[in-house]
Backbone as numpy.savetxt, mean C-alpha at the origin, in Angstrom:
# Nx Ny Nz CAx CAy CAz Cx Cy Cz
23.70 -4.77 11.72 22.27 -4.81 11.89 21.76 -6.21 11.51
20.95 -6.85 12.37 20.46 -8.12 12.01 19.49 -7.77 10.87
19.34 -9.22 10.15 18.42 -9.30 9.24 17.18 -9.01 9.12
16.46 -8.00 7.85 15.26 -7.68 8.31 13.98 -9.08 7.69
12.99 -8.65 8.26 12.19 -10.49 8.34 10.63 -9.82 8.32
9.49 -9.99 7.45 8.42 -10.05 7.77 7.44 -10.46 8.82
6.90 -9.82 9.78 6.01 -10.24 10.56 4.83 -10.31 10.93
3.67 -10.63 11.27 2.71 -10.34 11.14 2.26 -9.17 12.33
1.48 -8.19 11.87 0.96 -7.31 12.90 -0.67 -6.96 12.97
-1.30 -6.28 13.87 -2.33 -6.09 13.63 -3.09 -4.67 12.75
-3.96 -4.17 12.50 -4.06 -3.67 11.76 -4.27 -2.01 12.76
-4.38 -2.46 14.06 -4.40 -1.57 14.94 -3.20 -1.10 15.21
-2.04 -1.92 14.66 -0.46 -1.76 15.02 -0.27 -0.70 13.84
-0.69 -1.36 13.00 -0.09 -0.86 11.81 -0.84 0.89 11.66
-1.90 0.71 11.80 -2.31 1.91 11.84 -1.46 2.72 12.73
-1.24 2.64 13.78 -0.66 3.58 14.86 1.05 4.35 14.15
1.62 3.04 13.62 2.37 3.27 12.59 2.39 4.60 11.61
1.21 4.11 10.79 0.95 5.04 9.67 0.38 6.35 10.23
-0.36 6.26 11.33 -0.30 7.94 11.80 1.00 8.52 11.98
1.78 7.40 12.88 3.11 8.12 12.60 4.76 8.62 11.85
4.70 7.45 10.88 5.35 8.03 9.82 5.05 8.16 8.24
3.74 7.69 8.10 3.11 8.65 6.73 3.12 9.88 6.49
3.54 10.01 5.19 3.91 11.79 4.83 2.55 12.07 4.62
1.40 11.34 3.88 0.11 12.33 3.60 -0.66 11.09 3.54
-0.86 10.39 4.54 -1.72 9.70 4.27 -2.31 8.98 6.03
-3.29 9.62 6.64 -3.29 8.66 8.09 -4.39 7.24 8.02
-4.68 6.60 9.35 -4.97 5.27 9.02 -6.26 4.92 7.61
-6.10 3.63 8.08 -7.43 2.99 7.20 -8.06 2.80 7.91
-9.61 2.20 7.59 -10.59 1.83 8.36 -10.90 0.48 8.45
-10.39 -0.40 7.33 -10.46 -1.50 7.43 -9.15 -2.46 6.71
-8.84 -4.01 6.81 -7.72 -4.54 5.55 -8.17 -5.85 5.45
-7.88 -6.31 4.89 -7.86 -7.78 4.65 -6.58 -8.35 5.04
-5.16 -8.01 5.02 -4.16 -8.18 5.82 -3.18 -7.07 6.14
-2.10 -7.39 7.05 -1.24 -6.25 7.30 0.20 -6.97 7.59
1.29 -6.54 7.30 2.49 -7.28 7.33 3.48 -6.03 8.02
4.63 -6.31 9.05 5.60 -5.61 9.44 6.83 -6.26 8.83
7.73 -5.28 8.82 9.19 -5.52 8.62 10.01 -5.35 9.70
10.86 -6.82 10.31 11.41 -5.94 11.92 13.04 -6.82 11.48
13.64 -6.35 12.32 14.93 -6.51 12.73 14.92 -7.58 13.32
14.08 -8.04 14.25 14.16 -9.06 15.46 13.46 -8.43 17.00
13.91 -6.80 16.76 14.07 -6.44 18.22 12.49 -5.24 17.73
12.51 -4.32 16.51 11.43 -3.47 16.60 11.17 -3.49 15.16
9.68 -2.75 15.12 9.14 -2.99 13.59 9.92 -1.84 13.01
9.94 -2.05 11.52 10.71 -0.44 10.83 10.04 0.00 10.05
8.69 -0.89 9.49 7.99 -0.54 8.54 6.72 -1.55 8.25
5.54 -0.68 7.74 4.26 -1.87 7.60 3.90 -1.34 6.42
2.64 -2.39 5.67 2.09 -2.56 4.75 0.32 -2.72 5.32
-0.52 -2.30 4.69 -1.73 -2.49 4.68 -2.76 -2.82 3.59
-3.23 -4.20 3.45 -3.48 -4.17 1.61 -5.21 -4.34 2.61
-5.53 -3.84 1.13 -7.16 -4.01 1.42 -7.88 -4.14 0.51
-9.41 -3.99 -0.02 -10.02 -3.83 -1.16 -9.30 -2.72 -2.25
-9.65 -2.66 -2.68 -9.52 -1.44 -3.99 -10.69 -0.60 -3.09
-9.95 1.27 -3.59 -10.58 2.24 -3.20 -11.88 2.39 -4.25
-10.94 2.11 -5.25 -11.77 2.50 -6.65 -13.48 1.59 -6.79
-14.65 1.60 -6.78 -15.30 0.35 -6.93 -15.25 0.07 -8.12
-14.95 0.47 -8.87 -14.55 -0.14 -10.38 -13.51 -1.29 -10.52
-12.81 -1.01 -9.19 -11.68 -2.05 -9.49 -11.94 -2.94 -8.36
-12.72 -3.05 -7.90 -13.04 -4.42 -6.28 -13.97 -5.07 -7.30
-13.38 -5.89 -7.99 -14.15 -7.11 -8.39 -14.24 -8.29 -7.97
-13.22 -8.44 -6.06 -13.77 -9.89 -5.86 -12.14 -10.50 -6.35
-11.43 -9.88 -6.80 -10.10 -10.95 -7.43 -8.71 -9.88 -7.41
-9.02 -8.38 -6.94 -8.19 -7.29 -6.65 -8.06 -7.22 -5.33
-7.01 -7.04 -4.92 -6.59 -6.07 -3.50 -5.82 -4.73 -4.04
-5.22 -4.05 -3.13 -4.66 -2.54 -3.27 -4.23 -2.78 -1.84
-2.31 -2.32 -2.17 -1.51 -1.64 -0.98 -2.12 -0.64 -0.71
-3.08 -0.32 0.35 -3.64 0.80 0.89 -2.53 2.24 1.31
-1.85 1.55 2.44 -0.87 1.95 3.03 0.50 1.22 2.87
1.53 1.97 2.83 3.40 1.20 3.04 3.83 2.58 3.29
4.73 2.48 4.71 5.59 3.20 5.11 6.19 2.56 6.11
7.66 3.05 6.10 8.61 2.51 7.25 8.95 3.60 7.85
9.96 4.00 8.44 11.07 4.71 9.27 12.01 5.24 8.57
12.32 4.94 7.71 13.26 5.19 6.99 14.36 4.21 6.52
14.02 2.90 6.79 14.95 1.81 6.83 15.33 1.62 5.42
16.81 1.08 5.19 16.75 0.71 3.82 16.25 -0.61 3.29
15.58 -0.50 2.53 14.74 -1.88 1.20 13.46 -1.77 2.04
13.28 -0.84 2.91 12.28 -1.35 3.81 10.82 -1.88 2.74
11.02 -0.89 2.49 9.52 -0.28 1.59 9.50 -1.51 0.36
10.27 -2.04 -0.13 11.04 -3.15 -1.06 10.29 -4.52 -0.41
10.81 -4.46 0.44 10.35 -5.83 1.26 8.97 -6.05 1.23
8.20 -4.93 2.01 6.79 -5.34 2.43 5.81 -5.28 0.71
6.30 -4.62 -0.13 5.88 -4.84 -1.23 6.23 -6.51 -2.02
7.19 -6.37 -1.33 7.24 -8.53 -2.02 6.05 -9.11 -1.23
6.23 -8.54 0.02 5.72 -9.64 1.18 4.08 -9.68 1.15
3.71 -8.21 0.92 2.43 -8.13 0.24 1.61 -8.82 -1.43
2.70 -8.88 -2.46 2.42 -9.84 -3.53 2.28 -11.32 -3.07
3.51 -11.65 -2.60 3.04 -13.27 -1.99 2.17 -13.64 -1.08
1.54 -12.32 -0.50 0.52 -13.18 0.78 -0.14 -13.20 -0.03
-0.99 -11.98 -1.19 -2.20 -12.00 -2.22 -1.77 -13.02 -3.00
-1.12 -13.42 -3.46 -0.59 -14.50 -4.20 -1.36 -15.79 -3.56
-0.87 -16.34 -2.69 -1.36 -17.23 -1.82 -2.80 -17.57 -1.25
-3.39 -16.20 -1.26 -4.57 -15.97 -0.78 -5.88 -15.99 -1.46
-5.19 -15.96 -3.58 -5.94 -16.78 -5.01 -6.00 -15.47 -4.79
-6.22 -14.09 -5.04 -5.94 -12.92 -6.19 -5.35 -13.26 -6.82
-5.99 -12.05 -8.12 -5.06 -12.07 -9.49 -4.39 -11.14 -9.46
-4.80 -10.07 -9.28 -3.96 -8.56 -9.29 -3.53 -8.26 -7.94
-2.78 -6.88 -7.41 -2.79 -6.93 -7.03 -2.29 -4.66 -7.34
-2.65 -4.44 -6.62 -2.89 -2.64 -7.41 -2.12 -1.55 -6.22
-1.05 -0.32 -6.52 -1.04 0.64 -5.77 -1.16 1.99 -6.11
-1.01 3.19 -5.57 -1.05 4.44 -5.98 0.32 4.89 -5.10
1.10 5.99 -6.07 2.17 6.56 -5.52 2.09 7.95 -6.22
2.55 8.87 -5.43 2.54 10.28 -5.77 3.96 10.19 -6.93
3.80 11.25 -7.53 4.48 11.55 -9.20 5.78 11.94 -8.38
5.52 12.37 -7.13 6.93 13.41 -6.37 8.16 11.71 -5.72
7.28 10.53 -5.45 7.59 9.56 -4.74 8.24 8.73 -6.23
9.74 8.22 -6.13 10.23 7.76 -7.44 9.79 6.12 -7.71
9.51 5.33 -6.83 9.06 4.21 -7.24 9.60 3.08 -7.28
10.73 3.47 -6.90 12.17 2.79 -6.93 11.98 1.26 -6.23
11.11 1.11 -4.86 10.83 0.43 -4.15 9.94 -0.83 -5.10
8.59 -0.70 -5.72 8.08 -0.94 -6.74 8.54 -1.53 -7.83
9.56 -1.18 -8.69 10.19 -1.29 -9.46 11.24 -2.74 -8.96
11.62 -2.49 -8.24 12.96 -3.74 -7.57 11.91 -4.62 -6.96
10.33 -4.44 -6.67 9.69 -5.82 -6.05 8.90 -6.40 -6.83
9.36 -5.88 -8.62 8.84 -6.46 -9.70 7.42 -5.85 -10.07
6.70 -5.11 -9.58 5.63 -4.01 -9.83 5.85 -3.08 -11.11
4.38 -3.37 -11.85 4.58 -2.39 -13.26 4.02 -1.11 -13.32
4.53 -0.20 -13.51 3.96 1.19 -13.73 3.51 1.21 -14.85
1.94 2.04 -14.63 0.31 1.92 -15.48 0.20 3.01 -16.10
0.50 4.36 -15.24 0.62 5.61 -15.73 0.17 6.04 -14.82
-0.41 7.15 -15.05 -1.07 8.88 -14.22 -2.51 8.21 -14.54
-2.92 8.49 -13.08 -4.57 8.64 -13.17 -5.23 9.46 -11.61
-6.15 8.95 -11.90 -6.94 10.10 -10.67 -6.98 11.45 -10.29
-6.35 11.47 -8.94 -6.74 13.23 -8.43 -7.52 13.93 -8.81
-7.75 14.98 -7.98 -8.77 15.86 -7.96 -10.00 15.55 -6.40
-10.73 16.32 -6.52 -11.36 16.21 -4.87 -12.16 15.47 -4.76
-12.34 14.79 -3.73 -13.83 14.03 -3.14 -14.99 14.41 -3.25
-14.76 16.14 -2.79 -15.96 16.66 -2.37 -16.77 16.79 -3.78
-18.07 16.76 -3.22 -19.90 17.09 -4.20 -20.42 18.18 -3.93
-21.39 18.46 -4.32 -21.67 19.70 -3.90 -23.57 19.00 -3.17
-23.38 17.45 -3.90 -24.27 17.06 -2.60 -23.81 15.49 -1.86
-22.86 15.80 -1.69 -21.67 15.07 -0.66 -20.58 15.71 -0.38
-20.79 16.92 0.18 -19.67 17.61 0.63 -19.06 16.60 1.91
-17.58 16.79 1.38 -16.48 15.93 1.93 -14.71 17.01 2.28
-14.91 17.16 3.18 -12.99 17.84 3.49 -12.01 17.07 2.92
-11.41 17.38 1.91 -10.29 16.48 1.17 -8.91 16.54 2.34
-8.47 15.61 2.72 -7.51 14.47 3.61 -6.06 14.31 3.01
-6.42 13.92 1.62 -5.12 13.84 0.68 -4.93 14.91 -0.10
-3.61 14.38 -1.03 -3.12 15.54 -2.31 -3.96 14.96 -2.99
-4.20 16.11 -3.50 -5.38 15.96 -4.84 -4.56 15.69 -6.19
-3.21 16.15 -5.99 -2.78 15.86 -7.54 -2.83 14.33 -8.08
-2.48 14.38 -9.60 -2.70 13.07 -10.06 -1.71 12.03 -9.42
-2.13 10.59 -9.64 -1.48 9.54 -8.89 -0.67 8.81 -9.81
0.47 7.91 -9.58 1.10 6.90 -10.84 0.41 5.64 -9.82
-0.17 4.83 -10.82 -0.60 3.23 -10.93 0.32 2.39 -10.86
0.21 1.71 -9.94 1.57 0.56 -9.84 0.44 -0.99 -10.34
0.86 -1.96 -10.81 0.19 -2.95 -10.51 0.91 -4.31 -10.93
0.60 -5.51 -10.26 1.49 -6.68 -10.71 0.51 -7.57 -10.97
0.28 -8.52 -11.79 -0.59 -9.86 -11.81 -0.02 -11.03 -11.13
-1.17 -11.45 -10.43 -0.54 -12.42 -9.28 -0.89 -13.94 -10.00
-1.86 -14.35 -10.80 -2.41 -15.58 -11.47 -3.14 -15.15 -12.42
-2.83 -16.66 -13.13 -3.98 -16.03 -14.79 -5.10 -16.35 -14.35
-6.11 -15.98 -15.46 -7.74 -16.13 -14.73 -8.30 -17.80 -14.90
């Protein structure tokens, strides 16, 4: 198998992607960038970083891996998590933030130098005066996060 290599894609690519091999999660609506992982010949896996979901945490100096999923390739998921620190890197963020389910081991994260924060979130969207159809698992999330520059 030839070498796998970062590429750039669009966010319309990438989305089409993530409808189709995300386990619980379909597109975004918007990113600030998007990166593929290909062989040479087809993509195997994308990344989608964007603001922070949280507004507590979009201060202007955060992004958040929105989306990462591949095919199943190996390091896939490894890769676009480097490839995603160095573009924010480059781009003057400091942080740089993800969410992974407690069931998902992290393994990927862990080998692209990403620190685990703990358990936070879950639970529903919905209000009872903003009723909203919950999309995702509601259970709690593990915090990934890396610092990209000091302040």
């Amino acid at each position: 198998m030839p070498p796998l290599r970062i590429v750039p894609v669009s966010l319309r690519q990438a989305n089409e992607l993530v409808a189709r091999w995300h386990r619980h999660h379909g597109p975004v609506a918007g990113a600030k960038f998007c990166v593929a992982v290909s062989d040479g010949m087809e993509i195997h896996g994308v990344a989608i970083v964007g603001r922070p979901v949280s507004r507590f945490l979009d201060d202007g100096w955060t992004l958040e891996v929105n989306r990462c999923c591949t095919d199943g390739i190996p390091n896939g998921c490894s890769i676009l998590y480097g490839a995603a620190r160095r573009i924010a890197r480059a781009m003057g963020f400091r942080r740089l933030i993800t969410y992974t389910l407690p069931s998902e081991g992290g393994a990927s994260l862990r080998g692209s130098g990403w620190n685990f924060i703990g358990e936070c979130g879950g639970g529903t969207w919905n209000r009872r005066l903003r009723p909203r159809a919950d999309k995702a698992p509601l259970q709690k999330k593990c915090k990934w996060e890396v610092a990209l520059q000091t302040p």
